[in-house]
MDAnalysis code that builds the backbone (N, CA, C; Angstrom):
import MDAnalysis as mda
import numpy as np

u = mda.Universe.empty(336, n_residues=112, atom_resindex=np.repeat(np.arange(112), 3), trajectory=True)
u.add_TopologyAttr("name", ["N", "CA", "C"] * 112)
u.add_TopologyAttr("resid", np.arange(1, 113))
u.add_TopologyAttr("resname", ["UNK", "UNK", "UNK", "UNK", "UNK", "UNK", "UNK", "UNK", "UNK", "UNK", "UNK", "UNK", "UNK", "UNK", "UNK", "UNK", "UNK", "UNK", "UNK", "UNK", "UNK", "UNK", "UNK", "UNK", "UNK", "UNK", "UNK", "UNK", "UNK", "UNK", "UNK", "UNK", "UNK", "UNK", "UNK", "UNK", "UNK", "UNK", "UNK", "UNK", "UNK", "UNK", "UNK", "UNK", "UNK", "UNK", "UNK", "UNK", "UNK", "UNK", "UNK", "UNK", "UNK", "UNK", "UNK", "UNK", "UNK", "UNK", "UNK", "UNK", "UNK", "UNK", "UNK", "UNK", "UNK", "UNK", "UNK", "UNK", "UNK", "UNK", "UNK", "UNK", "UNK", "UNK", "UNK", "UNK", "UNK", "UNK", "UNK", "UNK", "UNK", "UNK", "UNK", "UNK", "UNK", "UNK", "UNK", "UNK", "UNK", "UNK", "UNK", "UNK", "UNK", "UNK", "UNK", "UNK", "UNK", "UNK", "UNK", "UNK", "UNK", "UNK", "UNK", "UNK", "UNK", "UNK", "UNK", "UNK", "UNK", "UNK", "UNK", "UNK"])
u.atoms.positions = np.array([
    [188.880, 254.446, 219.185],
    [187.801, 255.395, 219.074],
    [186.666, 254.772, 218.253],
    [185.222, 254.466, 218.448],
    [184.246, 254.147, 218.388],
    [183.880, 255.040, 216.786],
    [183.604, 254.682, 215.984],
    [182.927, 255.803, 214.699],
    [181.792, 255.375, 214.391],
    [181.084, 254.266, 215.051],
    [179.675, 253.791, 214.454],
    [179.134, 255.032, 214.838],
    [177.624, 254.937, 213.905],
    [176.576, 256.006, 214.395],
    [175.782, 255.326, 214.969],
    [175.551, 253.937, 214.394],
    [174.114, 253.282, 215.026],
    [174.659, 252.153, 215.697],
    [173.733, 251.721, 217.036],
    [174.183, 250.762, 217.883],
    [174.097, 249.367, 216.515],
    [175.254, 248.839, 217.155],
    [174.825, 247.305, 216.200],
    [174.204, 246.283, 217.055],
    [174.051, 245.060, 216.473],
    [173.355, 244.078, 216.986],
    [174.315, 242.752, 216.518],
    [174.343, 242.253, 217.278],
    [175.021, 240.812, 217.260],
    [173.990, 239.627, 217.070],
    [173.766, 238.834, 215.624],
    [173.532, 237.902, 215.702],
    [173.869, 236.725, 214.650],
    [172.948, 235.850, 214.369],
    [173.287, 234.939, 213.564],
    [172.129, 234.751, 212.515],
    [171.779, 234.939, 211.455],
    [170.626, 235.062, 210.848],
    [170.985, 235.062, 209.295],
    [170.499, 234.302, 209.019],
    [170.325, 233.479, 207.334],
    [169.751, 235.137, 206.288],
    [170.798, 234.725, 205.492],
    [170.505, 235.955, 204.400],
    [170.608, 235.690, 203.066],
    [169.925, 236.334, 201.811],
    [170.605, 235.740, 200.496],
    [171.120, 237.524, 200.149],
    [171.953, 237.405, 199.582],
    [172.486, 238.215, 198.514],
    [172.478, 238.522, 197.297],
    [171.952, 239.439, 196.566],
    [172.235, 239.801, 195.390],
    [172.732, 241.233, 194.341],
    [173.604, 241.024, 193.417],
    [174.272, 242.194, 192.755],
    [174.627, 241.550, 191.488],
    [174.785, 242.245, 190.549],
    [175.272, 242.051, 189.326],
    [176.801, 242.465, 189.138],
    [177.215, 241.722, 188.290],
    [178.672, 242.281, 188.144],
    [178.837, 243.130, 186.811],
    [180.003, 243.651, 186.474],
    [180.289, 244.752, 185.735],
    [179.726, 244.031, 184.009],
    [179.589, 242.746, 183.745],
    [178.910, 242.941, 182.285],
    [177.151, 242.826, 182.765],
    [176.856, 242.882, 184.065],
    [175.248, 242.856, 183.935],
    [174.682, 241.412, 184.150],
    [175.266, 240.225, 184.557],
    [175.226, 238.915, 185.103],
    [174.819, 239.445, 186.719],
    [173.521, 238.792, 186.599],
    [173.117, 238.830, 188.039],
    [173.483, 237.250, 188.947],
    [174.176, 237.648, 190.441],
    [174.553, 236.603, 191.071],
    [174.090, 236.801, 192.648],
    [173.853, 235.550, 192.924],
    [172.690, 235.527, 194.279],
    [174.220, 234.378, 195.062],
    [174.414, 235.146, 196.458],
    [174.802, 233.592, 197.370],
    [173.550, 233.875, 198.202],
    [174.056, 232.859, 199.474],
    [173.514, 232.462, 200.861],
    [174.600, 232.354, 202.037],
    [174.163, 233.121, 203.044],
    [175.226, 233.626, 203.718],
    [174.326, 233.640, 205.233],
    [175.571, 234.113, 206.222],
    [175.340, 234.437, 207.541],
    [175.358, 236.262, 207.914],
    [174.313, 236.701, 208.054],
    [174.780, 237.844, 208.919],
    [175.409, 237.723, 210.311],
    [176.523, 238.459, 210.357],
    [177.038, 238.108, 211.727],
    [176.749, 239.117, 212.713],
    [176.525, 240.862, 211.953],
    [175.975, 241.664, 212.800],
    [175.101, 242.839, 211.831],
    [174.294, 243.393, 212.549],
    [173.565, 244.286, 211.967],
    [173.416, 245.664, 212.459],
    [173.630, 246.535, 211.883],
    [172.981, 248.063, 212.471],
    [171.806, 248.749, 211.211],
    [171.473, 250.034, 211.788],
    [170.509, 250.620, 210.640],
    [171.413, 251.502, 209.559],
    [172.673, 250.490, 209.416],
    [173.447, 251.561, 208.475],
    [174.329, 250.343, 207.936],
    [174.216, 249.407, 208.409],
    [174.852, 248.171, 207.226],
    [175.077, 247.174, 208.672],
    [175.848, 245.816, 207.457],
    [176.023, 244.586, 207.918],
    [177.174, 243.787, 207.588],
    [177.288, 243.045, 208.254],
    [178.486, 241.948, 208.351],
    [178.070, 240.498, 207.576],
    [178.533, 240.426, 206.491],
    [177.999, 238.911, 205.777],
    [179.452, 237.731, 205.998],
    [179.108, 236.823, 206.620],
    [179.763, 235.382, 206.260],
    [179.540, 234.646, 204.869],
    [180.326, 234.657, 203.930],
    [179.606, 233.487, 202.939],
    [181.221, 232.956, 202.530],
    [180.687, 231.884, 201.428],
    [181.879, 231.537, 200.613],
    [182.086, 232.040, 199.571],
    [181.356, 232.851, 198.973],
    [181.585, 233.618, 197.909],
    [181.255, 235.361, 198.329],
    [181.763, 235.947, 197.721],
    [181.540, 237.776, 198.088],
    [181.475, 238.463, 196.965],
    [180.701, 239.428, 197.252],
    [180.595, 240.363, 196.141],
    [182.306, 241.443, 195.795],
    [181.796, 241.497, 194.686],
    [183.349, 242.498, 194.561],
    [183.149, 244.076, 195.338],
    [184.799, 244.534, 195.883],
    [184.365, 245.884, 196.587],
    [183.299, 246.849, 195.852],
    [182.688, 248.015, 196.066],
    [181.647, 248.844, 195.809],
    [180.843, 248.327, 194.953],
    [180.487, 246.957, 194.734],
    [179.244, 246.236, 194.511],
    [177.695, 246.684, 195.263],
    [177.001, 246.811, 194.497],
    [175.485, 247.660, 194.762],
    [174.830, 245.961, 194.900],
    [174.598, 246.227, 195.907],
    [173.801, 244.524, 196.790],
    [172.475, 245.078, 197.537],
    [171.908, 243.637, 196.593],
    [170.160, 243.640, 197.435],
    [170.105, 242.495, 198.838],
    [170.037, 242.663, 199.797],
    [169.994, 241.691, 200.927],
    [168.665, 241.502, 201.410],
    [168.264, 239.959, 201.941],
    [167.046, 239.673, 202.436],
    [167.590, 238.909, 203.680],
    [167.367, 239.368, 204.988],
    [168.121, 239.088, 206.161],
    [166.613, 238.195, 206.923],
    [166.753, 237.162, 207.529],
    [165.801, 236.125, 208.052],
    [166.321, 236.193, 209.443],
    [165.594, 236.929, 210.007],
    [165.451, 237.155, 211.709],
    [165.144, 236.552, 212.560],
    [165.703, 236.337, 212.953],
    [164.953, 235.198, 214.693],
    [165.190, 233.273, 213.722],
    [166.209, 233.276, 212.792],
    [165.968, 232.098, 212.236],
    [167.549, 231.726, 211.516],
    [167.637, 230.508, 211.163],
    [168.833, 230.318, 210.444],
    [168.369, 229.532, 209.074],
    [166.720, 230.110, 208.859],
    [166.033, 229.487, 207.780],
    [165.192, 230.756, 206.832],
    [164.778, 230.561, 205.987],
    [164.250, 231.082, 205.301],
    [162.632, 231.607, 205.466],
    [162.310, 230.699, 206.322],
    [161.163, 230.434, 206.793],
    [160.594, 231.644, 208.234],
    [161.523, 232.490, 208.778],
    [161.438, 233.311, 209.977],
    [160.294, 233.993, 209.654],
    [160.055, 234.870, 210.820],
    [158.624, 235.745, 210.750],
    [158.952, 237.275, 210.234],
    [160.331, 237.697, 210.253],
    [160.169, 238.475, 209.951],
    [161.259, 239.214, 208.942],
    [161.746, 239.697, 208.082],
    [162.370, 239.894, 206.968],
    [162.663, 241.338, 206.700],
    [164.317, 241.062, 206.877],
    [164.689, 242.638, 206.393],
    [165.511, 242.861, 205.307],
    [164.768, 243.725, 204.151],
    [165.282, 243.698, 202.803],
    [165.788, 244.980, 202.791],
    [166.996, 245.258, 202.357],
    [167.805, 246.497, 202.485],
    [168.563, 246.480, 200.783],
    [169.304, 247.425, 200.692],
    [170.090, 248.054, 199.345],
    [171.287, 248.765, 199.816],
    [172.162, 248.192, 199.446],
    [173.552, 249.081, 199.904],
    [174.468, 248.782, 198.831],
    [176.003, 248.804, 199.576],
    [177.453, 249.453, 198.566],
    [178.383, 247.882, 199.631],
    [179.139, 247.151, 199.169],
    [180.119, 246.508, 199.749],
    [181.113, 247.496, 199.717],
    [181.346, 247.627, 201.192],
    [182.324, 248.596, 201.877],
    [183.779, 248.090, 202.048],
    [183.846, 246.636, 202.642],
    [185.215, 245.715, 202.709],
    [184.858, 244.211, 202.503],
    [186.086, 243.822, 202.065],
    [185.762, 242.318, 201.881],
    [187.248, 241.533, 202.849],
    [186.931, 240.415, 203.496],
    [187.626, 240.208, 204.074],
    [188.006, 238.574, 203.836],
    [188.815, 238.044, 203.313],
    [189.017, 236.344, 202.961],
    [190.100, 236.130, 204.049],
    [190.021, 234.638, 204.332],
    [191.279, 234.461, 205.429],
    [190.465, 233.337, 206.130],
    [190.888, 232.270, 207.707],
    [190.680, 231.397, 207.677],
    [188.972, 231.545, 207.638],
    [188.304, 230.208, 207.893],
    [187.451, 229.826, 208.001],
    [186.550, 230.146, 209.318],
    [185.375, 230.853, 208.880],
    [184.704, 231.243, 210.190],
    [183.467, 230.855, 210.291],
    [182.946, 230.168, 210.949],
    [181.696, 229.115, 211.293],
    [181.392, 228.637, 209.715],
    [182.568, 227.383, 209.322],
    [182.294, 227.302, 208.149],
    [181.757, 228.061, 206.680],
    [182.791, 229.275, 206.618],
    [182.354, 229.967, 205.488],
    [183.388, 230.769, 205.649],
    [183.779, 230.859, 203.814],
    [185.493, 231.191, 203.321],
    [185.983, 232.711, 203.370],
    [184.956, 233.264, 204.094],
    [184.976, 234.708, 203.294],
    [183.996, 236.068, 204.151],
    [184.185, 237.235, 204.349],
    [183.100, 237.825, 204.824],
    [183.169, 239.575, 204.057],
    [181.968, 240.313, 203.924],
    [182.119, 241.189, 203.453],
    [181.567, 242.316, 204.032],
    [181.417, 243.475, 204.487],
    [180.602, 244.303, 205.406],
    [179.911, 245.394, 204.196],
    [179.007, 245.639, 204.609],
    [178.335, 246.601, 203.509],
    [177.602, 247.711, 204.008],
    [177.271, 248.991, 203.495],
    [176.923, 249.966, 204.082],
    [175.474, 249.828, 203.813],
    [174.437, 250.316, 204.577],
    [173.003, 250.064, 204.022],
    [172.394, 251.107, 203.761],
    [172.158, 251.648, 202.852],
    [171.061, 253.064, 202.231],
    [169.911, 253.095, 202.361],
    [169.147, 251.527, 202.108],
    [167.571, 251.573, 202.751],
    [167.261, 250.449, 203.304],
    [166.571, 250.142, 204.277],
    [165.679, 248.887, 204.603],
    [164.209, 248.886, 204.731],
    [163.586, 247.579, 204.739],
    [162.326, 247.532, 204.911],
    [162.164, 246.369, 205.738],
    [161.366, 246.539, 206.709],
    [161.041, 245.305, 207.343],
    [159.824, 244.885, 207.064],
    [159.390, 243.216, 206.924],
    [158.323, 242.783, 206.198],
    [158.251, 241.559, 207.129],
    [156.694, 240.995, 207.138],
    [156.469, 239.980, 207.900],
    [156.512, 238.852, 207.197],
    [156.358, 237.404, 207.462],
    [156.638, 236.182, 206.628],
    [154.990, 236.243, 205.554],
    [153.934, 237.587, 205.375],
    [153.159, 237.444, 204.171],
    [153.437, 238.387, 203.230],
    [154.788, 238.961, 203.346],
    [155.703, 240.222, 202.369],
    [155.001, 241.606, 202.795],
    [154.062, 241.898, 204.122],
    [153.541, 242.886, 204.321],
    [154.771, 244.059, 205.042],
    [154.642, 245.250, 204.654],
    [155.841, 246.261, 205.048],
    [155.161, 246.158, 206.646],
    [156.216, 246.225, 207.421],
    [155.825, 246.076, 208.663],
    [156.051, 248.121, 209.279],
    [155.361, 248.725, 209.724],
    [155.625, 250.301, 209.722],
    [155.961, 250.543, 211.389],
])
């Protein structure tokens, strides 16, 4: 039985991550989104945030660089974390629920 609300999207697109942990140390990786909807995402990395970690994401669209045209910065909750073999080179993946996004073009303009 299907429980998404929002269609997802399948792709491959360069993201950084960030959340603080429980003494207030802020920590950034670099990761793969593997899929996206308007209600969260699928991260590849080698490192993961801990479960119900409050994460800032900057997702690079149409690119596997930093450099893409267009940029989606969202705020959510790590929902599951998943470790086990190796998947397109990277140790680890975590899915997260998303509360807000913004889409922005490569001059940080909110795209409406």
């Amino acid at each position: 039985m299907e429980r998404r609300q929002h269609e997802r999207f399948v792709l491959e697109a360069a993201l950084n991550v960030l959340w603080k942990d429980p003494e207030g140390v802020p920590h950034q990786i670099k990761g793969l989104a593997r899929d996206i909807s308007a209600s969260g995402v699928f991260v590849l990395a080698d490192e993961v945030p801990p479960m119900r970690a409050n994460i800032e994401i900057e997702v690079f669209v149409g690119s596997v660089s930093a450099r893409s045209r267009l940029v989606i910065q969202g705020e959510g909750r790590v929902v599951r974390v998943e470790a086990g073999p190796r998947v397109r080179e990277r140790a680890a993946g975590f899915a997260a629920a998303i509360n807000t996004f913004t889409l922005r073009n490569e001059r940080g303009e909110v795209l409406e």
